[in-house]
C-alpha positions in Angstrom: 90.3 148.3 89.1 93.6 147.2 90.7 96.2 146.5 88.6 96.7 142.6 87.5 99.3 140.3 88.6 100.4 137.8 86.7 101.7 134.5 87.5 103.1 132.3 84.2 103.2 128.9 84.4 103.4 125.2 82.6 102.8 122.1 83.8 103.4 118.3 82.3 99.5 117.0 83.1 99.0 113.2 82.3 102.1 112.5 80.2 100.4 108.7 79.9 98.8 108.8 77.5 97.3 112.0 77.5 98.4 115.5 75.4 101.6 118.0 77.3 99.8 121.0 77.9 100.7 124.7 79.3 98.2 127.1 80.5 98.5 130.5 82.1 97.2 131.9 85.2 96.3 135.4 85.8 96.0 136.7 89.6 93.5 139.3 88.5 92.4 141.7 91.7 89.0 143.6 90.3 86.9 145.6 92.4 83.0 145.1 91.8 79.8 146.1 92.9 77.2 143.7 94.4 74.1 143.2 96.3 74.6 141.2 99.9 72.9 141.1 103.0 74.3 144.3 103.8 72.7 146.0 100.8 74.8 147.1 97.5 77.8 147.2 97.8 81.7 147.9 96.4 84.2 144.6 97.3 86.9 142.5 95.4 87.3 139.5 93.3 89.9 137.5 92.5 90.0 133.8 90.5 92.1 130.8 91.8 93.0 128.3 89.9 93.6 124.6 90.5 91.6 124.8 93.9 88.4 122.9 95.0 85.7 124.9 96.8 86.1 122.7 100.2 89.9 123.4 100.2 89.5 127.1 100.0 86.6 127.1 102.8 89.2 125.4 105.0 92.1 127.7 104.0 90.0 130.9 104.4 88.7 129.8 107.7 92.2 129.3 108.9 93.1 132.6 107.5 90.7 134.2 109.1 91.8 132.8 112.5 95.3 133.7 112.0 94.1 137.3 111.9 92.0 137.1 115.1 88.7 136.8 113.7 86.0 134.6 113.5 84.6 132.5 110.6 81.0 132.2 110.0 79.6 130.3 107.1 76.1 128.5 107.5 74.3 126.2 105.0 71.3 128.3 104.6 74.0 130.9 103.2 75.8 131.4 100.8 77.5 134.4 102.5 80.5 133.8 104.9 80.7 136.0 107.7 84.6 137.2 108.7 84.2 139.0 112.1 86.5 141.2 113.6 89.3 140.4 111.5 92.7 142.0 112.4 94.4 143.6 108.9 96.8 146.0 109.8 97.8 147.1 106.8 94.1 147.6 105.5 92.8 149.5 108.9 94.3 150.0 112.1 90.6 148.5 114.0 89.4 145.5 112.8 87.2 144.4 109.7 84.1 142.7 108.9 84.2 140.8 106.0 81.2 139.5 103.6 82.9 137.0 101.2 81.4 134.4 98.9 83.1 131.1 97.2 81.6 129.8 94.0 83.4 127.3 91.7 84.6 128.7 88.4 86.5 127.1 85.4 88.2 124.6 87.3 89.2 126.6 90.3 87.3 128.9 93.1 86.2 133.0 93.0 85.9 134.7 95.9 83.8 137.7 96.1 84.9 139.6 99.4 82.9 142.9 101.1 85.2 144.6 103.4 83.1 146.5 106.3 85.9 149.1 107.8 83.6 150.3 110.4 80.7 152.5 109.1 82.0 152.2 105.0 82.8 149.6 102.7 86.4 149.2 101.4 86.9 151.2 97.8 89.1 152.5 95.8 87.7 156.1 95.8 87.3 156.5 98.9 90.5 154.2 100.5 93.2 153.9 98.0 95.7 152.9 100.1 93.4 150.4 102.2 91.7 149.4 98.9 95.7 148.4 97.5 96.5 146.6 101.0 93.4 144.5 100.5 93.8 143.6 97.0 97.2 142.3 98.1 95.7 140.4 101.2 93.9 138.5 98.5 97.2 138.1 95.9 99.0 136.9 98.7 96.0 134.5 99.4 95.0 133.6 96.4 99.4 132.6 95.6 99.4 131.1 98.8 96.9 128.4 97.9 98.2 127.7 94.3 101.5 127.2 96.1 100.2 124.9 98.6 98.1 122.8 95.6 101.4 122.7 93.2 103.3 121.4 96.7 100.3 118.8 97.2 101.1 118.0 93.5 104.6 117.7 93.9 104.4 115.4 96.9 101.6 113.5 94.8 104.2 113.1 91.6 106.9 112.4 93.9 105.2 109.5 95.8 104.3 108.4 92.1 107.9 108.2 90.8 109.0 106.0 94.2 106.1 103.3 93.5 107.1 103.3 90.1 110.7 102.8 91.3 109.3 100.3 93.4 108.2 98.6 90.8 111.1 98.5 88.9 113.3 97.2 91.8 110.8 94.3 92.0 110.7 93.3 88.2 114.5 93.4 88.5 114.4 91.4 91.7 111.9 88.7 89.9 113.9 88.6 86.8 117.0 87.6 88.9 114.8 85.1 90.7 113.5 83.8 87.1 117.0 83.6 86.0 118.1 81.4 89.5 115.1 79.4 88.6 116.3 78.4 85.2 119.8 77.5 86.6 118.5 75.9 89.1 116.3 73.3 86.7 119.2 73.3 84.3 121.4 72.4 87.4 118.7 69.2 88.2 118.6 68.2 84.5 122.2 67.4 84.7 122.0 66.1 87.6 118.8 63.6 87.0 120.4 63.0 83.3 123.1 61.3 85.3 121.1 59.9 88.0 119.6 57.9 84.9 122.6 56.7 83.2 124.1 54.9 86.7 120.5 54.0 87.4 120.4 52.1 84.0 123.3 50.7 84.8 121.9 49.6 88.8 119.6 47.8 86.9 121.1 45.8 84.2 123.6 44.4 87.4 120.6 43.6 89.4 118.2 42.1 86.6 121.9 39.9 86.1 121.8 39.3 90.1 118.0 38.1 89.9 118.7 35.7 87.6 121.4 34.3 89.2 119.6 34.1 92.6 116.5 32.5 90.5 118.7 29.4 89.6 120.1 29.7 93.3 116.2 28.9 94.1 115.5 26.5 91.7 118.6 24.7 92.2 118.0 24.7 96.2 114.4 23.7 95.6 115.4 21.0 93.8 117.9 19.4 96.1 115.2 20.4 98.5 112.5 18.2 96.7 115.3 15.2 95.9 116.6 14.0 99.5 113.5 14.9 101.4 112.3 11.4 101.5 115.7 9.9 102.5 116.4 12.9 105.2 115.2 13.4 108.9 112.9 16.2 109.9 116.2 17.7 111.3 117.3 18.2 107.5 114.4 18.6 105.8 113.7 21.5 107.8 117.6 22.8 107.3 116.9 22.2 103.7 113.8 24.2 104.0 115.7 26.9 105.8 117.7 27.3 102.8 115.1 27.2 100.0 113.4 30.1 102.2 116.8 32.2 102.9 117.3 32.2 99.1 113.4 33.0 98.2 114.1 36.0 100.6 117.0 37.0 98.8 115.5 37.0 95.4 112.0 39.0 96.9 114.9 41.5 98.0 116.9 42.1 94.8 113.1 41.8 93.1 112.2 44.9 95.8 115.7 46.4 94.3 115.0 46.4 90.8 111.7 47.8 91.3 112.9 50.7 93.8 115.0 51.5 90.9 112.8 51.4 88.4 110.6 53.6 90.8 114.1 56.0 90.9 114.6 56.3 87.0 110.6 57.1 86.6 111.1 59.6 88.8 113.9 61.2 87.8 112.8 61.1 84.3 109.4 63.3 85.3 111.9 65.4 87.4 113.7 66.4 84.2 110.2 66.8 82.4 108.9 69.4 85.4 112.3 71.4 85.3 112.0 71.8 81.3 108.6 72.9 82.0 109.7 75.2 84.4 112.5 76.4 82.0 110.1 77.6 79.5 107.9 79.1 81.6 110.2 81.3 83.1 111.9 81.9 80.0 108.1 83.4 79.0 108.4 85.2 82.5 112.1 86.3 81.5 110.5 87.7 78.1 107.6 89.5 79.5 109.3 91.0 82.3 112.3 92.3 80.3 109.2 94.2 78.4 107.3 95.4 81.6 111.0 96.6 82.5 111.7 98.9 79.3 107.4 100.3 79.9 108.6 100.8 83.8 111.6 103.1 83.0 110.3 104.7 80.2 106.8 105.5 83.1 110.0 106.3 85.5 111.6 109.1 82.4 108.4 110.6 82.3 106.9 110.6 85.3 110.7 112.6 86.5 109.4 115.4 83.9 105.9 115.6 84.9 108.2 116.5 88.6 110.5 118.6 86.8 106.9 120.3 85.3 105.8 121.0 88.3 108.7 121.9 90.0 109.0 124.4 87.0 105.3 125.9 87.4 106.2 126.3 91.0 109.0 128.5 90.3 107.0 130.9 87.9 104.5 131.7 90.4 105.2 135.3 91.3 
């Protein structure tokens, strides 16, 4: 058996909610004997954590690429077929290798059988070659760990900027709640006054309609009174009149309604913009909350980073 190497680390894993936990993970190399198509034989194991099966194929098949050979896997299998793979410091030709992936305790094992040409890699008959390839699969094996804290990192990272995100739009609506209030306050003053002059406007024309009501009756009356001593020539002056003043009342009548219409309307103007007061007051309220749960999501979600940033730097 090869010698273990040990990678400490600690990670921050759902800090919502969920328990801070640490955990340990052991890059154990350990040389084993197994049947495979090839008969009994002696090969290595070694556990990664934190890996899914489908990520490791992909990762070994690029491996195996990088080192000139060629990856063979079929679904009939479970045995994947390295061929010809170039590891110079395991053998100067190139190997064969018989590996197998199974999922284990949250991470992958791989089983590997290395075929130097004639014999099967082991440590009593190729120390040195045997040590080269249990360090091909440390380095492998660290390699993906690394790659899945990096993918977490970026994850985390992504996190904290849509949580900042967030924040910088509850800030941005809570300045727009806080416009909104000045805003109705603003047109409560203004309407408030709009209903004073308006009260005003209409006590000077209910006092013009009644003076242009006598003005009618009055010009009615002289109307009615000479008509039977005046030509058509004057009667229909008089008439002229009576009509001009009618006119004139209609209008300041029209007036006094218009205003009427105007006080009405600034009255359910002041009504909407207290309504909208107290909304956004509730808005106000319940965002200052969501604010205070936004930063305190931002505080940990920066030591769930720092976690990981942490476990990254303990992998030996």
């Amino acid at each position: 058996m090869l010698k273990k190497f040990i990678v400490p680390f600690s990670l921050v894993i759902g800090l919502m909610g969920t328990s801070v936990s640490a955990q340990e993970s052991d890059f154990v190399v350990n040389e084993i004997q197994q049947t495979i198509s090839q008969g009994e034989q002696t090969g290595l194991e070694v556990f990664i954590p934190e890996v899914s099966l489908k990520t490791v194929q992909s990762t070994l098949s690029k491996w195996t690429k990088s080192n000139k050979g060629k990856y063979i896997a079929s679904k009939k299998s479970e045995e994947i077929f390295q061929d010809n793979v170039m590891l110079t410091d395991v053998s100067d030709n190139t190997v064969d290798m018989y590996t197998y992936l199974s999922p284990e305790n949250g991470g992958v094992k791989l089983k590997t059988f290395v075929d130097l040409g004639g014999a099967f890699l082991s440590s009593a008959s190729h120390p040195e070659a045997f040590q080269a390839m249990g360090k091909e699969l440390e380095d492998f094996a660290r390699n993906m760990l690394i790659a899945k804290v990096n993918t977490d990192i970026s994850n985390e990272e992504k996190a904290l900027k849509k949580l900042q995100s967030d924040l910088k739009s509850l800030e941005s609506q809570n300045d727009k709640f806080h416009k909104d209030i000045a805003k109705n306050q603003d047109n409560i003053q203004k309407q408030e006054l709009a209903m004073k002059q308006n009260e005003l406007d209409q006590k000077s024309k209910e006092e013009q309609i009644n003076i242009q009501q006598q003005i009618v009756l009055e010009t009615r009356a002289k109307r009615n009174s000479m008509s039977s001593t005046l030509d058509d020539a004057s009667k229909k002056l008089l008439d002229g009149q009576v009509k001009t003043e009618e006119k004139s009342l209609k209008k300041f009548q029209d007036q006094l309604k218009k205003l009427k219409s105007q006080y009405s309307s600034s009255a359910k103007s002041i009504q909407n913009s207290k309504t909208i007061i107290s909304q956004r007051e509730r808005d106000i309220t319940k965002n200052e909350s969501d604010h205070e749960t936004k930063l305190k999501q931002i505080e940990i979600q920066n030591k769930i980073i720092d976690a990981v940033n942490t476990k990254k730097s303990e992998i030996k």
